[in-house]
C-alpha positions in Angstrom: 42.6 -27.4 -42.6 39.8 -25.1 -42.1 38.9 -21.8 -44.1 39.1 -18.9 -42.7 36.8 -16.5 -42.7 36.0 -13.0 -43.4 35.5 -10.7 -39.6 31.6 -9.5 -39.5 31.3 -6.0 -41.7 30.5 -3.0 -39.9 28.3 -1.1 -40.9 29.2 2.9 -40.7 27.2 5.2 -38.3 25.6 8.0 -40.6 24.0 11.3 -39.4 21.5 10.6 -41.9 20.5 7.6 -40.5 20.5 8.9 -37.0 18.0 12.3 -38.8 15.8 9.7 -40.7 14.9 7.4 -37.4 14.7 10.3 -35.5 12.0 12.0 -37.6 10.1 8.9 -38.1 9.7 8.4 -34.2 8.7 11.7 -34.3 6.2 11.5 -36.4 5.1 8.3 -35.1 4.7 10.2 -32.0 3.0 12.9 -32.8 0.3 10.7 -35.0 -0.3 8.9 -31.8 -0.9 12.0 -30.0 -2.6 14.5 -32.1 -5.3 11.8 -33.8 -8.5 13.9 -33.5 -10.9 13.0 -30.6 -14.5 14.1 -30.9 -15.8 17.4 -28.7 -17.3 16.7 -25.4 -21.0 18.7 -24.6 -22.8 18.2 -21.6 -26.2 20.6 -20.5 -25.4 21.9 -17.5 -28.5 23.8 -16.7 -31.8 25.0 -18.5 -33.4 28.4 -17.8 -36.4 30.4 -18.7 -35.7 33.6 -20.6 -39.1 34.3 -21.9 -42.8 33.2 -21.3 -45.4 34.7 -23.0 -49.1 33.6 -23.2 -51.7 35.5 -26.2 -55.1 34.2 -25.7 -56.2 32.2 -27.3 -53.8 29.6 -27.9 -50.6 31.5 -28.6 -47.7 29.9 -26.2 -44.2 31.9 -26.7 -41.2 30.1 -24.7 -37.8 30.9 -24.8 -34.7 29.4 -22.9 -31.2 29.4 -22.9 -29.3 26.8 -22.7 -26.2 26.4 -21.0 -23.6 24.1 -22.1 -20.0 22.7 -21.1 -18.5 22.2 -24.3 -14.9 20.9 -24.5 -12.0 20.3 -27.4 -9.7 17.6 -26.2 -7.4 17.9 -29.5 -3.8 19.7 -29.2 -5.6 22.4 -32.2 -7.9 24.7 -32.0 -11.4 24.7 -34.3 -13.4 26.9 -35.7 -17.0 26.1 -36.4 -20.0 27.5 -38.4 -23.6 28.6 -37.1 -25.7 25.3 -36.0 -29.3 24.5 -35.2 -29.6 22.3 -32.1 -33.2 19.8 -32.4 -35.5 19.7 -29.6 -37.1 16.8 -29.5 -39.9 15.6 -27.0 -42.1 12.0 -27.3 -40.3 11.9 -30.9 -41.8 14.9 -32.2 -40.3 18.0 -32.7 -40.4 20.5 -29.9 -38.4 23.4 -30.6 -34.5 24.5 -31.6 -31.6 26.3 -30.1 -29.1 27.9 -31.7 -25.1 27.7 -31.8 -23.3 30.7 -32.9 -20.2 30.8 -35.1 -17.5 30.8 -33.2 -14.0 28.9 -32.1 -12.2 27.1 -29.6 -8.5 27.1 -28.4 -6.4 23.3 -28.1 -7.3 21.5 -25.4 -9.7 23.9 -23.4 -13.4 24.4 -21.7 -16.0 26.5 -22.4 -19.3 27.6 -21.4 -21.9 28.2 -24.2 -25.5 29.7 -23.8 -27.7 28.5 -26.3 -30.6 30.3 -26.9 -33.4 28.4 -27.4 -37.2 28.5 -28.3 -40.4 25.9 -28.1 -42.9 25.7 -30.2 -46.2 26.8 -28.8 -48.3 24.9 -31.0 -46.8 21.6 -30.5 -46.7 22.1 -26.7 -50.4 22.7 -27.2 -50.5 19.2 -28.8 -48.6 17.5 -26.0 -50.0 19.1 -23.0 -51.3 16.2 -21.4 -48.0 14.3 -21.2 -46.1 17.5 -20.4 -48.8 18.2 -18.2 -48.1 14.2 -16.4 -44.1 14.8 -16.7 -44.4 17.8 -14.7 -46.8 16.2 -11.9 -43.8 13.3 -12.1 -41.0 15.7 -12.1 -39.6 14.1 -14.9 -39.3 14.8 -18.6 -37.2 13.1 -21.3 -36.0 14.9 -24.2 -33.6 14.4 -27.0 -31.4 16.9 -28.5 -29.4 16.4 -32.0 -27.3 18.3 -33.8 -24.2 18.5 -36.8 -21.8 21.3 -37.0 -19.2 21.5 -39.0 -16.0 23.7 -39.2 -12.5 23.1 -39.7 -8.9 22.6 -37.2 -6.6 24.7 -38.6 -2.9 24.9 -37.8 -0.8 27.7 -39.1 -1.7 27.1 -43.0 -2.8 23.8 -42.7 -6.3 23.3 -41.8 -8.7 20.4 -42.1 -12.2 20.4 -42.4 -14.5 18.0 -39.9 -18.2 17.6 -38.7 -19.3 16.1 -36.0 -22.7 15.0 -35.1 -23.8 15.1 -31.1 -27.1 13.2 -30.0 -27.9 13.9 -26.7 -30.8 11.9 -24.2 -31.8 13.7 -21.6 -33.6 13.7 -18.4 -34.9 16.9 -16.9 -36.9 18.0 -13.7 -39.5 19.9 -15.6 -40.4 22.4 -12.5 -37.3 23.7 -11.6 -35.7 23.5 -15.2 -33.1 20.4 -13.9 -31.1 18.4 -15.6 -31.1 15.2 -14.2 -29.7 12.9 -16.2 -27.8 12.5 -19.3 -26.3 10.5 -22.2 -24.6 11.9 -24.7 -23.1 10.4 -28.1 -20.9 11.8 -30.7 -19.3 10.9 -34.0 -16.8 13.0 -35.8 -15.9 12.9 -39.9 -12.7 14.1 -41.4 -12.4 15.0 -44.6 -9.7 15.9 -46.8 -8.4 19.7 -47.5 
């Protein structure tokens, strides 16, 4: 004779069950979704806003920069004043500047970057700007950090993010020709 045995237990349904998966998925989710993803910037176009020449070796040149500058996260950022780093043949060729300032979640922007060369190290480089111009082809690097914080109702959380840019302009008609641009970003903890 065999034993008989005991039906399968079942186990009760629970709302508090149903709440606790529920909110996990959830936050699974929205992990998955709102992970931060570094700014996009890409230089658009370069113009001349100011040329002065004082003899006898005073250069004054200012531009403005415009740039496309986009925030792929699902909250909006607000960042402090930066200095962008001109950089021609390795050596420093001037700066532009980025104004304090904000974005909203996921949008695009133009910024105009004012910007200003250094006379005296244009002086020092004039034969290879000189050559690049004759060429129609100039390569320059741009860096920059800026730092600010994404902020949700009270919760905000500061980051910096650091953009290197390569890039390839027609020195005659101010083009941009080409372009590579890198960024990292770094969380830190409120």
């Amino acid at each position: 004779m065999g034993s008989a045995s005991s039906p399968p237990r079942r186990r009760r349904w629970s709302w508090a069950s149903a709440l606790a998966g529920a909110a996990t998925t959830a936050a699974a989710t929205a992990l998955v979704l709102c992970r931060p993803r570094d700014p996009r910037f890409e230089l658009i176009s370069v113009s001349l806003s100011t040329f002065h020449f004082r003899p006898p070796a005073a250069l004054d040149i200012g531009l403005t920069l415009t740039v496309h500058a986009t925030n792929p996260n699902v909250v909006p950022v607000r960042y402090g004043p930066s200095t962008v780093s001109i950089l021609y043949g390795g050596a420093h060729l001037g700066t532009a500047r980025l104004d304090a300032g904000g974005q909203p979640a996921t949008s695009c922007r133009l910024l105009h970057l004012p910007a200003r060369l250094d006379g005296v190290e244009l002086a020092h480089r004039a034969r290879s700007i000189i050559s690049d111009v004759a060429r129609r082809h100039m390569e320059l690097e741009a860096t920059v950090e800026i730092a600010g914080e994404a902020a949700v109702l009270l919760w905000s959380r500061p980051f910096s993010v650091r953009i290197d840019s390569h890039i390839t302009v027609d020195p005659l008609f101010l083009e941009v020709v080409e372009q590579e641009n890198s960024s990292e970003m770094q969380l830190y903890l409120a």
